[in-house]
VOPAGU-2260 file (C-alpha; in pm, 1 decimal, decimal comma):
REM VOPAGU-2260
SITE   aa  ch    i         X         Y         Z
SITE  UNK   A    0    -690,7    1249,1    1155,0
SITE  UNK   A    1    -532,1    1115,0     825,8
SITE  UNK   A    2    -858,1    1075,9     604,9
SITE  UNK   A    3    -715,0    1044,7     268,9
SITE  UNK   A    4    -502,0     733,3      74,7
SITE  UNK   A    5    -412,0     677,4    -168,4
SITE  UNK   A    6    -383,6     378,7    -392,4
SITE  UNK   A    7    -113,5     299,7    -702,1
SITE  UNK   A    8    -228,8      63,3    -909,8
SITE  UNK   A    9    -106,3     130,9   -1239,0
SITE  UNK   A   10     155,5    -186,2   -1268,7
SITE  UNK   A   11     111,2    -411,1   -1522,1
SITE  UNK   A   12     183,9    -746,2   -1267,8
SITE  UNK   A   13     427,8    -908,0   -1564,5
SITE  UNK   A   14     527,8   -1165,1   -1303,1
SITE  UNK   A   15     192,5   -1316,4   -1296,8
SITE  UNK   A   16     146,4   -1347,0   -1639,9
SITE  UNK   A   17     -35,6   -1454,5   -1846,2
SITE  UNK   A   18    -328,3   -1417,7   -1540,2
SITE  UNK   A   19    -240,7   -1058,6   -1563,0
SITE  UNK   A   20    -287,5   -1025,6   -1944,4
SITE  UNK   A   21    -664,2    -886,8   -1953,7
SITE  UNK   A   22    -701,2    -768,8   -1567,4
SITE  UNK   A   23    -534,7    -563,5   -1307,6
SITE  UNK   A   24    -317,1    -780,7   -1046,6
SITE  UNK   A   25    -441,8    -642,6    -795,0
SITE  UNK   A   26    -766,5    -821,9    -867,6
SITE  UNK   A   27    -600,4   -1179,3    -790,2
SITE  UNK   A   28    -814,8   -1339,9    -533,9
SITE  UNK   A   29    -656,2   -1435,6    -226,3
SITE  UNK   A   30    -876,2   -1693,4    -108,6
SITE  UNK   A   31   -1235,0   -1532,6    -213,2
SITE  UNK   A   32   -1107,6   -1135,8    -180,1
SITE  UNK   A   33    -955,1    -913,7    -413,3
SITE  UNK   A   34    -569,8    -807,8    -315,1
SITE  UNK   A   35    -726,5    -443,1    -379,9
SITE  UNK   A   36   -1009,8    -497,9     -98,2
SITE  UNK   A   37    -800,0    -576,4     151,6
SITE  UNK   A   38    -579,0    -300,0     122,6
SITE  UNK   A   39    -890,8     -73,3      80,2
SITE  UNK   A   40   -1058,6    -227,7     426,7
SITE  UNK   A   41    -715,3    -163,0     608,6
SITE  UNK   A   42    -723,4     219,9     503,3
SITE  UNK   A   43   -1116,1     235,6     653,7
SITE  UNK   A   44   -1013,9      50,6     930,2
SITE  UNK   A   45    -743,5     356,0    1030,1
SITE  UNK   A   46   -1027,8     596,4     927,4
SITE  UNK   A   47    -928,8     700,8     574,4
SITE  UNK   A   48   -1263,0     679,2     400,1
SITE  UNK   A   49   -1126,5     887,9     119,7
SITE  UNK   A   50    -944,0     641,4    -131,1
SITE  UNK   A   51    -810,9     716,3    -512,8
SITE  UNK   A   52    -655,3     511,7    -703,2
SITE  UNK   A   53    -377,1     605,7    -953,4
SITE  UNK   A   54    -491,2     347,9   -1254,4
SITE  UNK   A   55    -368,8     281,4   -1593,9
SITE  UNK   A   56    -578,3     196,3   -1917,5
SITE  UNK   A   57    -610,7    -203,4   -1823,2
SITE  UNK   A   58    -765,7    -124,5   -1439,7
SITE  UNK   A   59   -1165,0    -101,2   -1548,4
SITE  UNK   A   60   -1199,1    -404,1   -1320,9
SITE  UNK   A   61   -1124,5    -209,8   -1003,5
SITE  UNK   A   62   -1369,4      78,9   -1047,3
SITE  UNK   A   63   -1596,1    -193,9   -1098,9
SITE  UNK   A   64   -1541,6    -413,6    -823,0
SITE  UNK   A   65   -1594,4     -82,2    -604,3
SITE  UNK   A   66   -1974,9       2,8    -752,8
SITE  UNK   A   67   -2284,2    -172,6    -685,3
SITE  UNK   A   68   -2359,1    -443,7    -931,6
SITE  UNK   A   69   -2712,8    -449,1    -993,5
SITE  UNK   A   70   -2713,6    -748,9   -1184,2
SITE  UNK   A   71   -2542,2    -954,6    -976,9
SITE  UNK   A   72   -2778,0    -807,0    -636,6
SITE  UNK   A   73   -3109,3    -885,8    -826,8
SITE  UNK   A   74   -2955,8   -1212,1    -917,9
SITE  UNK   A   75   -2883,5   -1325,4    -558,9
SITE  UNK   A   76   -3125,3   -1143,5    -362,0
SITE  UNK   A   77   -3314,0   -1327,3     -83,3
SITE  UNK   A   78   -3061,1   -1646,6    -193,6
SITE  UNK   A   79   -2842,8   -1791,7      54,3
SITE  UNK   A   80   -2548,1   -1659,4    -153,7
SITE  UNK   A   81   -2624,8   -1320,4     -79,8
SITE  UNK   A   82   -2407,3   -1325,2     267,1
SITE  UNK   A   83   -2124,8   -1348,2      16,6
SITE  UNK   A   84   -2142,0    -988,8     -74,2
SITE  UNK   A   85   -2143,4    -862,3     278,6
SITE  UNK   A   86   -1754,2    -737,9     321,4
SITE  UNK   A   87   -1786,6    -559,1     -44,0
SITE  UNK   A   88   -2127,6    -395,5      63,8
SITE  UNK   A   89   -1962,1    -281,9     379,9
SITE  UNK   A   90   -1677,6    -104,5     217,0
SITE  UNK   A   91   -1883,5      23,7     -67,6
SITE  UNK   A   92   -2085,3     206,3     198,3
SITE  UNK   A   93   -1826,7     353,5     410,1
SITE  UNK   A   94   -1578,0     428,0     158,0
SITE  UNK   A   95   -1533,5     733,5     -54,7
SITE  UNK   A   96   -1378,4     658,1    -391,9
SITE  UNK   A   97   -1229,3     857,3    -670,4
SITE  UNK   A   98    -977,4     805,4    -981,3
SITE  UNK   A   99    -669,6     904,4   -1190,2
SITE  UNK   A  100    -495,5     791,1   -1426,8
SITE  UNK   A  101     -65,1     727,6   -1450,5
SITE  UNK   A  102     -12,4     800,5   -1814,7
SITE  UNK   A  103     304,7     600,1   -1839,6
SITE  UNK   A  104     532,1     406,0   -1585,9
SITE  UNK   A  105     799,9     657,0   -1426,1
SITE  UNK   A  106     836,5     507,7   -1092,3
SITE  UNK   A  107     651,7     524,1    -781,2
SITE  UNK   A  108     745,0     894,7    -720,7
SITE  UNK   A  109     601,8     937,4   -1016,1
SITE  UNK   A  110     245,8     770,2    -890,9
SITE  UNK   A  111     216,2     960,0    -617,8
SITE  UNK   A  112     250,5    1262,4    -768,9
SITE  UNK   A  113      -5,2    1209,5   -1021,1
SITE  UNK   A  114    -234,1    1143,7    -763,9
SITE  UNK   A  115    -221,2    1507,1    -609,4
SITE  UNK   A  116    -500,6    1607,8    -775,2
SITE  UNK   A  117    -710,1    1356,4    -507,1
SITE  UNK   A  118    -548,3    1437,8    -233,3
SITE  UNK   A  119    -492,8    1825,2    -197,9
SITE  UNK   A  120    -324,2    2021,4      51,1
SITE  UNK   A  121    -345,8    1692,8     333,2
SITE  UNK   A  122    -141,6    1431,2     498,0
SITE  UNK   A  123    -234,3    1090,5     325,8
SITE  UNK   A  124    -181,2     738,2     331,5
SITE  UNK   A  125     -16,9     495,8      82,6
SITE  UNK   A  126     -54,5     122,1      52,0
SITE  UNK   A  127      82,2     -66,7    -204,7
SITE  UNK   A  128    -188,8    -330,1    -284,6
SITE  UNK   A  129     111,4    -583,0    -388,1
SITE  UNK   A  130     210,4    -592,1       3,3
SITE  UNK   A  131     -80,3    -772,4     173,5
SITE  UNK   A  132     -59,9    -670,2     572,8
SITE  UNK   A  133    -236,0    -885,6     824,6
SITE  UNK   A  134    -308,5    -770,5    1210,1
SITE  UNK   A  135    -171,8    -994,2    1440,4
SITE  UNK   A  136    -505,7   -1092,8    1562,8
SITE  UNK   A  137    -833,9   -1157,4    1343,3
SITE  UNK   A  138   -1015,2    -817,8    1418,1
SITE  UNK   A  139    -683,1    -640,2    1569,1
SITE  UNK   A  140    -539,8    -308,6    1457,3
SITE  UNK   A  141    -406,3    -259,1    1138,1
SITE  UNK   A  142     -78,8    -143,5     988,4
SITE  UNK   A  143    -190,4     202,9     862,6
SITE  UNK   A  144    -408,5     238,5    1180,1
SITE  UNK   A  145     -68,0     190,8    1422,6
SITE  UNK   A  146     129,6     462,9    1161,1
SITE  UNK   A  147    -207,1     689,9    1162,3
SITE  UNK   A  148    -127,4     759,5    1551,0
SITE  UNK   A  149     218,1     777,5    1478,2
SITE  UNK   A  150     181,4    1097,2    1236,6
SITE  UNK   A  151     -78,5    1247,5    1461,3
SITE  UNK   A  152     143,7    1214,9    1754,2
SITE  UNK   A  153     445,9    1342,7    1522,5
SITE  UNK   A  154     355,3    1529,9    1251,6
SITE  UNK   A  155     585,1    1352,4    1030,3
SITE  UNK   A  156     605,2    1095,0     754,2
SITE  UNK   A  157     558,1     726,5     875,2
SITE  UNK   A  158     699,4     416,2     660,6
SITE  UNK   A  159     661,9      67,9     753,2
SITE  UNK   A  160     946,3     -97,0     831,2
SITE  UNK   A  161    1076,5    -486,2     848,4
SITE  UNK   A  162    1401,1    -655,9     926,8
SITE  UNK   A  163    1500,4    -845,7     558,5
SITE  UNK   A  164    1736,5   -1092,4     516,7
SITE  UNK   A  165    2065,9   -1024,5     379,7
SITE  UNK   A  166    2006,4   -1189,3      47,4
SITE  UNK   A  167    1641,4   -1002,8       3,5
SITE  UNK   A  168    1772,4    -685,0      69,9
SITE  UNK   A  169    1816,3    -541,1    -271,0
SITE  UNK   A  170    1463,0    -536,3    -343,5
SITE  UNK   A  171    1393,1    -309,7    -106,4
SITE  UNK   A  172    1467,3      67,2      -6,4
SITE  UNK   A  173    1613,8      71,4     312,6
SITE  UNK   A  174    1723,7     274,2     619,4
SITE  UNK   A  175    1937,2     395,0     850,2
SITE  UNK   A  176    1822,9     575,7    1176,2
SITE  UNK   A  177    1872,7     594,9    1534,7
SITE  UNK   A  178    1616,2     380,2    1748,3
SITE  UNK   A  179    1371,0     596,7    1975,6
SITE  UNK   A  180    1211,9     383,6    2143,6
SITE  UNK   A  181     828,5     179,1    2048,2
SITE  UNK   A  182     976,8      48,4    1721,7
SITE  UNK   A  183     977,0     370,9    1616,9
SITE  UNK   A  184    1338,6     454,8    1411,3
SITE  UNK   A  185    1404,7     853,3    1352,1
SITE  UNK   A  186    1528,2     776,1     971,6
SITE  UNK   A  187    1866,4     958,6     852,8
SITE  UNK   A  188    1938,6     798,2     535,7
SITE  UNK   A  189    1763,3     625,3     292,7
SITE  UNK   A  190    1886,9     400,2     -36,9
SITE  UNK   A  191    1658,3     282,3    -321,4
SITE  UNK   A  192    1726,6    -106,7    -377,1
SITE  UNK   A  193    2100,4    -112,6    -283,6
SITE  UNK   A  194    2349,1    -373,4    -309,9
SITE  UNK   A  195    2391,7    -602,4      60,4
SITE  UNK   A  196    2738,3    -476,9      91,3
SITE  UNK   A  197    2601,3    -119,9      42,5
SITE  UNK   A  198    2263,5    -161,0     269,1
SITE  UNK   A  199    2276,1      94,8     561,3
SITE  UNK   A  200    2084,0    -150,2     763,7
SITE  UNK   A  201    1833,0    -444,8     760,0
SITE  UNK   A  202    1520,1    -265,8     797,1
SITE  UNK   A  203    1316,9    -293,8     480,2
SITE  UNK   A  204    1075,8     -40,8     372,6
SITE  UNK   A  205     767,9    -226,0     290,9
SITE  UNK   A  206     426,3     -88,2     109,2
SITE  UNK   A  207     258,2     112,7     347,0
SITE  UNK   A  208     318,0     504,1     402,4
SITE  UNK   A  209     196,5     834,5     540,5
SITE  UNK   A  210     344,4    1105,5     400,6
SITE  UNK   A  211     257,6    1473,1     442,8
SITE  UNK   A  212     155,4    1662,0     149,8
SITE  UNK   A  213     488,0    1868,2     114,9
SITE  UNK   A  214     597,8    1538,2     -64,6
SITE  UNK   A  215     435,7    1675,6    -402,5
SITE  UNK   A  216     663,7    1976,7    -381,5
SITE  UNK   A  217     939,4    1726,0    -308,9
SITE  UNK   A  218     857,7    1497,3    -574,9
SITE  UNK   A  219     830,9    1700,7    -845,7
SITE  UNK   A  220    1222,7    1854,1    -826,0
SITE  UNK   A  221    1338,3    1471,3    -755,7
SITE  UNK   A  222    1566,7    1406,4   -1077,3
SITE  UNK   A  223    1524,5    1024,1   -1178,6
SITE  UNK   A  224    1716,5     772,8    -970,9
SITE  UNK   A  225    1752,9     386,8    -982,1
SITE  UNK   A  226    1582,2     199,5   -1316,9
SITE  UNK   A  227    1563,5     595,3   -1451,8
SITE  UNK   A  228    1240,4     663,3   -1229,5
SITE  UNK   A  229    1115,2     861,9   -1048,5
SITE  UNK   A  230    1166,6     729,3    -661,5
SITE  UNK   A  231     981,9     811,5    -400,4
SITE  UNK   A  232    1251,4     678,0    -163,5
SITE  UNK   A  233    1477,6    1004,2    -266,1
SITE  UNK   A  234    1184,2    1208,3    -219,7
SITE  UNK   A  235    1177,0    1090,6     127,5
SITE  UNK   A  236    1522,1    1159,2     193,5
SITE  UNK   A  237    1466,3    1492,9     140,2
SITE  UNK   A  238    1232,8    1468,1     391,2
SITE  UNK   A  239    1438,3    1265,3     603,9
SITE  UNK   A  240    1729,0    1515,9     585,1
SITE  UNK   A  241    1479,6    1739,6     774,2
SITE  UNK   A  242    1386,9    1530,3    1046,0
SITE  UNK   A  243    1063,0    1461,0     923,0
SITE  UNK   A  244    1033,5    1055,3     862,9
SITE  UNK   A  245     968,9     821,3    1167,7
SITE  UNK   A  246     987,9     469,3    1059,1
SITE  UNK   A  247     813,9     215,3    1181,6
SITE  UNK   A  248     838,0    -164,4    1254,7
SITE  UNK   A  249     478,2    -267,1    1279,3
SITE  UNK   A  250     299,7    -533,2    1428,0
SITE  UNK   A  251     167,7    -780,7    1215,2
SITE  UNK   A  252     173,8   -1037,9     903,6
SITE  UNK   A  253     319,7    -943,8     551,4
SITE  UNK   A  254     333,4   -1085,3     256,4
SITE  UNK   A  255     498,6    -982,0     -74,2
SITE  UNK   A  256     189,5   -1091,6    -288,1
SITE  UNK   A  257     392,0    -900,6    -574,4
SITE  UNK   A  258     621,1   -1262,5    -587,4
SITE  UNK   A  259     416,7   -1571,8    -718,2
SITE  UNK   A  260     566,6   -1746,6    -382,9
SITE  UNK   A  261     428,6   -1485,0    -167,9
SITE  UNK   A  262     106,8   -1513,1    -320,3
SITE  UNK   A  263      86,5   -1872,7    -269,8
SITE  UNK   A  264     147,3   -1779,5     117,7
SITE  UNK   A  265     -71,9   -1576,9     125,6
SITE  UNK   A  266    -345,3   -1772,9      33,3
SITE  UNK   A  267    -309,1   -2043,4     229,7
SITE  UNK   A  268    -251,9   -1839,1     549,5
SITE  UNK   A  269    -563,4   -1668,3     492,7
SITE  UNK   A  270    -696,5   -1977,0     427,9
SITE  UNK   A  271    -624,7   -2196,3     700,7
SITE  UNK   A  272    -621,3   -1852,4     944,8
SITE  UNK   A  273    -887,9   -1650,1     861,0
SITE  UNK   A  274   -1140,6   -1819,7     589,7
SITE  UNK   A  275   -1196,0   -2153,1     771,3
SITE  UNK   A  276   -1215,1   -1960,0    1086,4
């Protein structure tokens, strides 16, 4: 079983500024949650109760937010606003957390590997924070939990993947592979934010990852690609060259909470779905 992921969050979130000025984006509430606490109650969900985060010198907030506030519990206790602390108590409990820090910004490659030193010699999972992932069903299984089976089943490296449109797709790495079968693609190629006429394919790699730890190795003889960082989309080529990336289309709801309209989305899906349930 995957137990490890692992969380970049070392971005400064410049499209949300100025909210973003004085505390991490990944702290933006949708609804009454933290973006962060989502993604963190997906990974326990597929069994990874081992979660770092790759930080930067603005992201005190997070370390925070995951640490009992004794404060705030002798504040509330006994109150009828104590129920509100229920889902952070519950992760705070079950989850295992430790930290790094990503000096300077040299791509998501770069993220990852600075967050070897948490993870070790094991497979791990990824989830970009920005990319909020819903199950199709309240209480149904989650995205990392449908890619955990995939790499125990496999052996490989999972990504998520979703059908773009045309228009969207240079924002995203995408694929090409041959279909096997269960959504499952075995991935051949692989192109860091490419232009639509040069796009292999429609289907979008999206925030959420299992890699295996060979990746570091990978990684760290990966020469600086698109922007002049480090990808982590050429690091999976390598990988992919091998036959060793499966990707994925998963089931469920995502939204690019990275985009001010995707935020907006979000929250009032979550909203109308979920909170007023």
């Amino acid at each position: 079983m995957v137990q490890k992921c692992l969380f970049p969050v070392a971005g400064y979130g410049t499209r949300f500024l100025p909210a973003t000025k004085a505390q991490a984006k990944e702290m933006l509430p949708i609804v009454n949650k933290p973006l962060i606490q989502y993604g963190v109650e997906e990974a326990l969900e597929a069994g990874m109760q081992q979660v770092g985060f790759v930080t930067g010198r603005t992201k005190r907030a997070i370390a925070d937010h995951f640490d009992i506030s004794y404060e705030l519990e002798n504040e509330i206790s006994g109150s009828s606003k104590e129920c509100y602390l229920e889902s952070i108590r519950y992760v705070i409990n079950h989850g295992i957390f430790s930290y790094t820090r990503q000096p300077e910004m040299k791509g998501l490659g770069h993220a990852i590997l600075c967050g070897e030193t948490l993870i070790g010699n094991n497979p791990f999972g990824v989830i970009l924070a920005d990319d909020l992932c819903l199950p199709e069903t309240i209480g149904g299984e989650g995205v990392m939990s449908q890619m955990a089976k995939i790499h125990e089943e496999t052996g490989c490296s999972v990504v998520a993947l979703m059908e773009v449109p045309e228009e969207n797709i240079s924002k995203y790495g995408v694929i090409a592979g041959e279909d096997i079968g269960g959504g499952r693609y075995q991935v051949s190629n692989m192109v860091e934010k490419p232009a639509k006429e040069d796009a292999p394919s429609n289907l979008a790699i999206i925030g959420r990852y299992i890699l295996t730890p060979d990746i570091f190795d990978i990684i760290r003889s990966t020469p600086p690609g698109k922007n002049g960082e480090i990808q982590l989309t050429d690091a999976l080529l390598a990988q992919a060259k091998q036959g060793k990336v499966i990707g994925y289309k998963f089931k469920g709801t995502r939204f690019d909470c990275g985009s001010v309209e995707g935020f907006v989305e979000a929250t009032n899906y979550v909203f109308e779905n979920i909170y007023s349930k």
